[in-house]
C-alpha positions in Angstrom: 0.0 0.0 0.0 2.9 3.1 0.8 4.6 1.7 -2.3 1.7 2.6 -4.1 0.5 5.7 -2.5 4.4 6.9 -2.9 4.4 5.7 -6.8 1.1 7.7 -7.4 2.5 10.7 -5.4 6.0 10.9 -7.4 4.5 10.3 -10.9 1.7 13.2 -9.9 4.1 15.7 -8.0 6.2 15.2 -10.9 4.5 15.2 -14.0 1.9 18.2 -12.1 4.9 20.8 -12.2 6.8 20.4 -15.5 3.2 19.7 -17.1 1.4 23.2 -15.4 4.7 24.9 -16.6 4.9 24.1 -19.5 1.4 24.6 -20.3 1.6 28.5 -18.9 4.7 29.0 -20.9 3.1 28.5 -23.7 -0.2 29.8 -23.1 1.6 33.8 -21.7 3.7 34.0 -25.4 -0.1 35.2 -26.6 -2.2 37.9 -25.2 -4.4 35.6 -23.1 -6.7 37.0 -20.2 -6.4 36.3 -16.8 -9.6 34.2 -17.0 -8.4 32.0 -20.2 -5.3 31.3 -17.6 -7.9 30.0 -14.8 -9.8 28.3 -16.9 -6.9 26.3 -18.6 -5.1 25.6 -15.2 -8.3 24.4 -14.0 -9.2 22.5 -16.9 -5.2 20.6 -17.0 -5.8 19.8 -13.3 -9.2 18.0 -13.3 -8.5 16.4 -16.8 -4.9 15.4 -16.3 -5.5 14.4 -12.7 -8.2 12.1 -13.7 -6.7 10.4 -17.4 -3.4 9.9 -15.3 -4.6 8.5 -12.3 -6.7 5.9 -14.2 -4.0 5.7 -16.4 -1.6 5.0 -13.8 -4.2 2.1 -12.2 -4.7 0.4 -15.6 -0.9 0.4 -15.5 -0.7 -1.2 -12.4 -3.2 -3.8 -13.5 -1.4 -4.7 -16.3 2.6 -5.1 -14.8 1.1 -7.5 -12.7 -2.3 -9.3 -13.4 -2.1 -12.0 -10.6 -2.0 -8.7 -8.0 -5.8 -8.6 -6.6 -4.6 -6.0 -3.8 -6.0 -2.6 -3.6 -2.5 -0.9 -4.5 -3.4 0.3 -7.7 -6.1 2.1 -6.4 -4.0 3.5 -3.9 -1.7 4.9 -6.4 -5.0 6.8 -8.9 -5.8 8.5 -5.7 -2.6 9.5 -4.3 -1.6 10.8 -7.9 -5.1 12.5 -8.6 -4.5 14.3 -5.3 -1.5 15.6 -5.6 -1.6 16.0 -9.5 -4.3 18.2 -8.6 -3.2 20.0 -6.1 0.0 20.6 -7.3 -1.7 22.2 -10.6 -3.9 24.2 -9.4 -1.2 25.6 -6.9 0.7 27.5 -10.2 -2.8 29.9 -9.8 -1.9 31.4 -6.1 -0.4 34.8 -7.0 -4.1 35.1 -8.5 -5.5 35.2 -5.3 -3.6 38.5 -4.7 -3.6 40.2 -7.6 -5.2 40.5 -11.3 -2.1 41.2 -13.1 -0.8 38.2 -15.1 2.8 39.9 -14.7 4.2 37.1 -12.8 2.9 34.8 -15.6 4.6 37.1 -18.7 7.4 37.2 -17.1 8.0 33.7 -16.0 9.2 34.8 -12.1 6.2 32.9 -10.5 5.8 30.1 -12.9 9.8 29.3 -12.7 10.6 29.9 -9.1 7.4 28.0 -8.1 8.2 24.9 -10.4 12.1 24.6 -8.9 10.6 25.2 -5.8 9.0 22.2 -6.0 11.3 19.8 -7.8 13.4 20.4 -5.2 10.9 19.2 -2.4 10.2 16.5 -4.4 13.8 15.7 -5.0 15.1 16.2 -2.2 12.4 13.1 -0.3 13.2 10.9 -3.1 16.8 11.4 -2.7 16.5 10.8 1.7 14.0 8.2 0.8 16.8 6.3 -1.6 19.8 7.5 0.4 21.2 8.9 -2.8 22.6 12.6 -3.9 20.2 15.3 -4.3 22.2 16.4 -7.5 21.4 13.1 -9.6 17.5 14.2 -9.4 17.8 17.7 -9.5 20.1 18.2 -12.4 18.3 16.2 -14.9 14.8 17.5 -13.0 16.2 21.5 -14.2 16.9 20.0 -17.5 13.9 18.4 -18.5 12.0 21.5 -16.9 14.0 23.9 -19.1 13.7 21.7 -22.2 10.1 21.9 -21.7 10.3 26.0 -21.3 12.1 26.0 -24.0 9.7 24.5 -26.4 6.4 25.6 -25.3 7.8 28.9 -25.2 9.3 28.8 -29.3 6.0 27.1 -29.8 3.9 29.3 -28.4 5.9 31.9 -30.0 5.4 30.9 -33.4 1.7 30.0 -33.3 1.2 33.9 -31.8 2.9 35.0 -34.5 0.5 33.2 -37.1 -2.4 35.5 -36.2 
């Protein structure tokens, strides 16, 4: 049961911040409204939540089809939770302000999602008894690869107009 509820959590955590970023990296290259951005955030956290957390119990299922325990049900919840939470989270500066600043200017949407990897690195790494470096490296990696590209994508297709 933790095995599952930590796989589900990991996987969410995980695939909620470099997901959310780069979804709002891409969305603030056009000139979107502050509501657009709500509704999208909200949208990728109910929809994603959901499609990977059933994804992640047909997975389950499947790697090991003699297992009748509730673990994969353990991990679609623990990774609905927190892929959901951890979403929805990248919309807290809206709660204070109506000025997507923050989002144009990638200060919030960065410093949040490193914020995070690190968290989330640093447990795996005490959980493992490994270096903190060998999941955060790659971790800023993949998350600027992803900036990268939803940003020269997002770039171009505003440019199409």
């Amino acid at each position: 049961m933790i095995d599952a509820l930590r796989q589900g959590f990991v996987f969410g955590a995980n695939s909620g911040i470099i997901t959310t970023t780069g979804v709002i990296t891409g969305l603030v290259q056009t000139n979107i409204s502050r509501l657009f951005l709500i509704v999208s955030v909200i949208s990728l956290a109910i929809s994603d939540s959901i499609s990977e957390g059933y994804g992640m119990y047909l997975s389950k299922k499947a790697q090991n089809i003699t297992d009748n325990s509730n673990g994969p049900l353990y991990a679609l919840i623990s990774l609905m939770v927190i892929k959901f939470l951890v979403v929805i989270s990248f919309l807290i500066p809206l709660l204070f302000t109506k000025d997507l600043k923050v989002y144009k200017n990638m200060s919030w949407v960065l410093c949040w999602a490193i914020f995070l990897l690190i968290i989330l690195d640093y447990q795996l790494s005490i959980m493992r008894n490994e270096s903190i470096w060998s999941y955060i490296i790659p971790h800023i990696g993949v998350l600027l690869f992803v900036i990268f590209l939803t940003k020269y994508f997002g770039n171009l297709i505003d440019k199409l107009k």
